[in-house]
N, C-alpha and C positions, 0 to 999 in steps of 0.2 A: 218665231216671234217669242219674247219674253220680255219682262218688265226687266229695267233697268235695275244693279243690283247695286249694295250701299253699302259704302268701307268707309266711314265718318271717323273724324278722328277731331282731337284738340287742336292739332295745329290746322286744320280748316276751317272750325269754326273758327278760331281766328281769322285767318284771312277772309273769311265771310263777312267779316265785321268792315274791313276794308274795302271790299269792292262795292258799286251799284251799276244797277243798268245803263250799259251805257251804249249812247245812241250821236249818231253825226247829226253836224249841225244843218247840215243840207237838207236834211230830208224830214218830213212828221216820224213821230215817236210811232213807232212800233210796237204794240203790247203783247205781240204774238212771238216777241225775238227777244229772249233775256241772255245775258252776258256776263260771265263770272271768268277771272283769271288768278292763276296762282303762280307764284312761281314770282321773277323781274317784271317790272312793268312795262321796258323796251324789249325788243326783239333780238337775239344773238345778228350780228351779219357777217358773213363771208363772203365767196366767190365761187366757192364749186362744194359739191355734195358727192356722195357716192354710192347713192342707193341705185335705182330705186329699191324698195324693199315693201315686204306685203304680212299681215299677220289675218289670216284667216282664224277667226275665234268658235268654238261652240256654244258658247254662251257669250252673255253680254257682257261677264268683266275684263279688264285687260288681264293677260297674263304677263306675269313677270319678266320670266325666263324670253317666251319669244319676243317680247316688247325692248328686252334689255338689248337684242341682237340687234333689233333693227336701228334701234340706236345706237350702236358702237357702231354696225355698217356704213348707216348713212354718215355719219360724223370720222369715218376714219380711225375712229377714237382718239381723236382730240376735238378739243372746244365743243359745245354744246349744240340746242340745235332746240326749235318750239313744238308745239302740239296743239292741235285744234281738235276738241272732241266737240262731234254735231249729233244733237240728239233730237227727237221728234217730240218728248213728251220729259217732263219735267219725274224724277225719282219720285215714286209713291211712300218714299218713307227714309229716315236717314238722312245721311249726306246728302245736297244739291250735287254734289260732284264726283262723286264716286269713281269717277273714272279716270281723271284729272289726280283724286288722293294716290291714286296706284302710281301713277305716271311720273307723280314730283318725287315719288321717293326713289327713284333709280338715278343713276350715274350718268351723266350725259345731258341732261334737262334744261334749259332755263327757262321756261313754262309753259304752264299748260291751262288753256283758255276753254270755258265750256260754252258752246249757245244751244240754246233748247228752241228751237226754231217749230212752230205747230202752223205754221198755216204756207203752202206754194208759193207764196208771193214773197215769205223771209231768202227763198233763194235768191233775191234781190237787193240783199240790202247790203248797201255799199260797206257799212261797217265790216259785216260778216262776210265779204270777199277780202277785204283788205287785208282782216286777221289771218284767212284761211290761205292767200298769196304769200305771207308773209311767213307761216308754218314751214317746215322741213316733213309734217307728219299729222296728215289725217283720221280718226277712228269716230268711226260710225258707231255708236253706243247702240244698243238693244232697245228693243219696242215693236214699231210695226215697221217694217221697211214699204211698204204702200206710198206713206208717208216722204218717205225718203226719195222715190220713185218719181212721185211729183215734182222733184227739182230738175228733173230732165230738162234740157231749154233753157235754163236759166243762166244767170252768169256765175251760181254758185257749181253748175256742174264742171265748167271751164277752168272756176278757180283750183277744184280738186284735181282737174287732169293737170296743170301747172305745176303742181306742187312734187308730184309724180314725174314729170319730166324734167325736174330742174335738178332730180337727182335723188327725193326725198321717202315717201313714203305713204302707203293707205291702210286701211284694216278696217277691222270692223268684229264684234260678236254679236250673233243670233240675228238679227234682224238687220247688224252692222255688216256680217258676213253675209249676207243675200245679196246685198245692193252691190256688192264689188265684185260679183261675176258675170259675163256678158250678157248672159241668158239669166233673168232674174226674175224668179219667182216671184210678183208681189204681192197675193196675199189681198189684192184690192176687190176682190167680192168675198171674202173671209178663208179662213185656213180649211187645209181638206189632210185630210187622215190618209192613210197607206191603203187602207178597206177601201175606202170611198174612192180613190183615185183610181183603182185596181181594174172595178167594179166599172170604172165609166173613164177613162182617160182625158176625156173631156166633160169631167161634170164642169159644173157652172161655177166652184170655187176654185177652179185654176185657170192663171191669168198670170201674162209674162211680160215684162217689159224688157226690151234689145234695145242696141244702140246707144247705150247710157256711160259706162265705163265698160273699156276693154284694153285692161293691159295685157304689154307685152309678154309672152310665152302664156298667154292663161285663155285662148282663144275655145270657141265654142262650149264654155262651163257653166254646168249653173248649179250652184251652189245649195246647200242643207244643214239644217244647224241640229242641234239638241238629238243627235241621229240616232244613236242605239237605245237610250234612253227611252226616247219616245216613239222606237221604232218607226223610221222616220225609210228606209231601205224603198219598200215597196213603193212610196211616191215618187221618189227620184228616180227609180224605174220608167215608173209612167213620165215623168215629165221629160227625159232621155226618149222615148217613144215618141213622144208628141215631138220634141225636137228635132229627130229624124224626119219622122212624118211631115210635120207642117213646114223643113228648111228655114228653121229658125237657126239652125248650124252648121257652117259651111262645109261644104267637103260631104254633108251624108253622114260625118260622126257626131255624137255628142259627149261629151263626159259630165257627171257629176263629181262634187266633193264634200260626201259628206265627215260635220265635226263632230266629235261625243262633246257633251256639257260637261261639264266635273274637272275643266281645268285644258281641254281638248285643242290645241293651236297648231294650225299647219303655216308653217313661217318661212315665205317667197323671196327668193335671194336675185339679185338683179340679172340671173345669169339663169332665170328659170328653174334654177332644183330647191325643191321644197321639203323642208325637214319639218319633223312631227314630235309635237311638246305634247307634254302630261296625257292624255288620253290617244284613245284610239281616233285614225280619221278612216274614211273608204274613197276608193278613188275605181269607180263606175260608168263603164265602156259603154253605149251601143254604136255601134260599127255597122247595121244594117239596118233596114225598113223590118216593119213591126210585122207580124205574120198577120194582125187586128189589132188595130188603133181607130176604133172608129166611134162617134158619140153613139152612146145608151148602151152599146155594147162592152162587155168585160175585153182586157186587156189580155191577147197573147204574144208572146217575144221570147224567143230561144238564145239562149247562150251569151246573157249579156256578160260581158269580163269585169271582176273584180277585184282589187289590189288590194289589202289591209295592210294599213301604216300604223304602225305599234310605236309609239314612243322610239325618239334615235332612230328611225327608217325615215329614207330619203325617197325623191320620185322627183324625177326629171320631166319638166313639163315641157322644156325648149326638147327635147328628143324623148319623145314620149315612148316608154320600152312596150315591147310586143309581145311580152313572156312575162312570168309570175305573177299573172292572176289564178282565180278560181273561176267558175262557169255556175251560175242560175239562171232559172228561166222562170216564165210567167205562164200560166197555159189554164186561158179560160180565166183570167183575174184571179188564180191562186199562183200564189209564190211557191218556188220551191222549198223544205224546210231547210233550217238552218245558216240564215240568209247571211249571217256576220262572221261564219268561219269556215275556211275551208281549207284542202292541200293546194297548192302553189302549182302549177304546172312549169317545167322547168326545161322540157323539150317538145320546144314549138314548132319545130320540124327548121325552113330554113329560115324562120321569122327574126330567130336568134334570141338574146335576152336569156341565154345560160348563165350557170353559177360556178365559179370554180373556188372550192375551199384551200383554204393553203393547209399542206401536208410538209409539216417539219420532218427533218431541218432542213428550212427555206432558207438560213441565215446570209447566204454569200451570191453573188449572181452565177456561181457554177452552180449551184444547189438550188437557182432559181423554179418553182411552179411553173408548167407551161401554160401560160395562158395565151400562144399564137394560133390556138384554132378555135376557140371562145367566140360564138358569134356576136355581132355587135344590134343591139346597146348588149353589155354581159355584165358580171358581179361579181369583183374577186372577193373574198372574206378573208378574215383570219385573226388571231387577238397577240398585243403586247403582252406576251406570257412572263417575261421578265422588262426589268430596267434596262436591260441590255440591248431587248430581243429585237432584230431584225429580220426583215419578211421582204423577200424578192420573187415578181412574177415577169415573165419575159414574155413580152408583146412584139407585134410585127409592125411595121407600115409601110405600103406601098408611098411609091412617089404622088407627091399631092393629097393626099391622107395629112386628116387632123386626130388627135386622138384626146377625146376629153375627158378627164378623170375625176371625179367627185366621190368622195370620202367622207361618209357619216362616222366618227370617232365617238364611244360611250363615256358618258363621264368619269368612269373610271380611273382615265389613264387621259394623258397629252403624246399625241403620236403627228409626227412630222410624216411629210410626203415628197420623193423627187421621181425626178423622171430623169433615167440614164442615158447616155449612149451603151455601145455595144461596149468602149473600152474599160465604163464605170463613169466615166465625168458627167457631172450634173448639169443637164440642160435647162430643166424648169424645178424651181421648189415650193412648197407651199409649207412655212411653219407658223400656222396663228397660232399665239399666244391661248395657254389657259385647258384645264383635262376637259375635254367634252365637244374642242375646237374642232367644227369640220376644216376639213381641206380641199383644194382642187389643184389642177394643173391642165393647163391646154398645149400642144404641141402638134404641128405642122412639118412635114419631111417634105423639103424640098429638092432635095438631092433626087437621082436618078432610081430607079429598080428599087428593091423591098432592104428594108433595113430593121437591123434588131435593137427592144430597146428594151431597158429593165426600168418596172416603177418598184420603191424602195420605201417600205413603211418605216420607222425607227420611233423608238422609244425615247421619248425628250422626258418624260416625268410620271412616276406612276405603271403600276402594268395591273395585270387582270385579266378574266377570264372571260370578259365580254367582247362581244365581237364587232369588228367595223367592218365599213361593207362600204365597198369601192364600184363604183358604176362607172365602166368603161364604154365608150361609146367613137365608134371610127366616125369621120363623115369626108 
């Protein structure tokens, strides 16, 4: 939870000068429901979208960078697309819109609407369904998510899953990023510390609300904001424990994601892999029943799996990898030390999720990396060392094998991606636009018996010594 933060600028207050509360003619005024828009006063319209897309924040402001993607996404990059920011609680200072200022000044926009909704019943109000049907893109501003919580049931929660299925977008930071994971911490008998939760897994200030949003590939998560900052580790432990415990998450696993504050976005592509803007996030296993999860009793749990996403690191939520975490445990309500960094484990025996570096010169498919015994999910690496430079790894697939390839590229460099047959002809390519473009590729062998096939990084613009990192995954 965090107050809402304040990017005020001249050209808002202008348009402040413009807008008032505005409320349908059908229904009594609402005092609890205020409405401010910037940006056109109609709505863009088309016919198809092409998100969905997700910005998990650590704080309350929008970030740029991952806000700018979801908007190119969902829009294709052409034509525009609107914005519904739902806040709980009106900015203590500054700008009314702080979030909306961010919003109108990116590429892709044609506006952005704020409602500060404080009381359960504004889930209700037709105005504020219409606006929010009528968005390409939701973000949940910062506050209390409690708040937020209380719109379960209503028709405002229906309207945000519309918006999400019709091709578009959600997000949220700090208290915005609580409420968009299935398993959501709300915070509604007050906040509990890492000590306190440790110490009693079930004290009395944690409290969860399920059932509410659950998008696709993001299933059994529950979400932490402001993480390293306000060492935030040890809760989401406990609440991963209670999640196990109590079958609040199916299957017997739980995952957490927590975000650092200081600019921290993990940004959801429709296709389930999530890439990690400006700060660190953690992305937190438990896979088994707690050794003691019980009330008044201290918290013990062995071996939960932890990934850390560093800026330009990916993670596949639609095939979640089984390799490159680290291991902490809990024993008797104390943490292990040094909860936010560790070494990677890299051989998981036959779980797979190995790494294979490219060792030059890869440049030609006879000079190709072998990556056909690379368990799957695996990670080829390697960097655009010139303008020139190209990188081949040779992969296998049996008959009926898909093989899906996602590529985090550093902004360094703009690197193109294909996927070969055995004689060199390209079967699938992926070249977005722009140095910093991830890519993917999916391909299917339909043919009989095991066939060879090369994926082919190339240098479109820029080179460097920063490395990309290719998540190959058989299914």
């Amino acid at each position: 939870m965090s107050s809402r933060l304040s990017l005020g600028s001249t050209a808002t207050a202008v348009a402040l000068l413009s807008v008032t509360l505005t409320l349908t003619a059908q229904e009594p005024a609402h005092a609890s429901a205020n409405r401010i828009r910037l940006g056109n006063a109609s709505d863009t319209s088309r016919t198809s979208w092409n998100g969905p897309a997700f910005t998990m924040n650590g704080a309350g402001a929008v970030i740029p960078a991952s806000m700018s993607r979801a908007v190119n996404d969902i829009t294709g990059g052409t034509g525009t697309m609107d914005v519904v920011v739902l806040a709980g609680s009106a900015p203590t200072s500054g700008s009314a819109t702080p979030e909306c200022d961010t919003v109108m000044t990116l590429t892709g926009v044609n506006s952005c609407t704020t409602w500060t909704l404080t009381a359960a019943s504004d889930g209700n109000n037709s105005q504020v369904n219409t606006d929010v049907r009528n968005a390409e893109f939701v973000y949940f501003a910062g506050g209390e998510q409690c708040r937020y919580a209380a719109w379960k049931g209503t028709a405002l929660e229906a309207s945000v899953e519309s918006v999400v299925a019709k091709g578009g977008g959600s997000g949220g930071g700090s208290a915005g990023h609580h409420i968009n994971s299935p398993i959501v911490y709300d915070a509604c008998n007050g906040s509990v510390t890492s000590a306190e939760a440790l110490a009693n897994p079930y004290d009395r200030y944690i409290s969860f609300t399920t059932g509410m949003f659950e998008w696709a590939n993001y299933g059994a998560v529950v979400n932490d904001s402001h993480f390293v900052t306000r060492d935030r580790m040890g809760r989401t432990m406990a609440f991963l424990a209670r999640s196990v415990k109590d079958g609040l998450a199916p299957g017997g696993a739980a995952w957490g994601v927590g975000v650092e504050e200081g600019g921290g976005s993990l940004y959801l592509d429709r296709n389930g892999m999530a890439t990690q803007y400006g700060k660190d996030a953690y992305v937190v296993l438990a896979d088994h029943q707690p050794e003691q999860a019980v009330d008044r009793k201290p918290l013990t749990y062995s071996g939960f799996k932890i990934w850390r996403l560093t800026p330009g690191s990916t993670f596949d939520f639609k095939n979640r990898p089984t390799c490159g975490y680290y291991l902490r445990s809990v024993t008797n309500g104390v943490a292990d030390t040094n909860l936010y960094n560790g070494t990677p484990q890299t051989n998981c025996g036959s779980q797979g999720g190995g790494t294979l570096a490219e060792t030059e010169p890869n440049d030609t498919r006879d000079a190709a990396n072998d990556a056909t015994t690379l368990a799957s999910p695996g990670t080829v690496t390697g960097s655009m060392k010139s303008t020139t430079d190209r990188d081949y790894f040779k992969v296998s697939l049996n008959s009926g094998q898909t093989a899906s390839v996602n590529c985090a590229v550093p902004s360094a460099y703009d690197a193109d991606l294909y996927w070969l047959d055995s004689t060199g002809s390209t079967l699938e390519r992926s070249v977005n636009n722009g140095a910093g473009s991830d890519e993917s590729v999916s391909f299917t062998r339909t043919a009989a018996g095991t066939g060879t096939y090369y994926l082919e990084l190339e240098a479109y613009a820029g080179s460097g010594t920063a490395s990309y990192s290719c998540s190959v995954t058989k299914s």
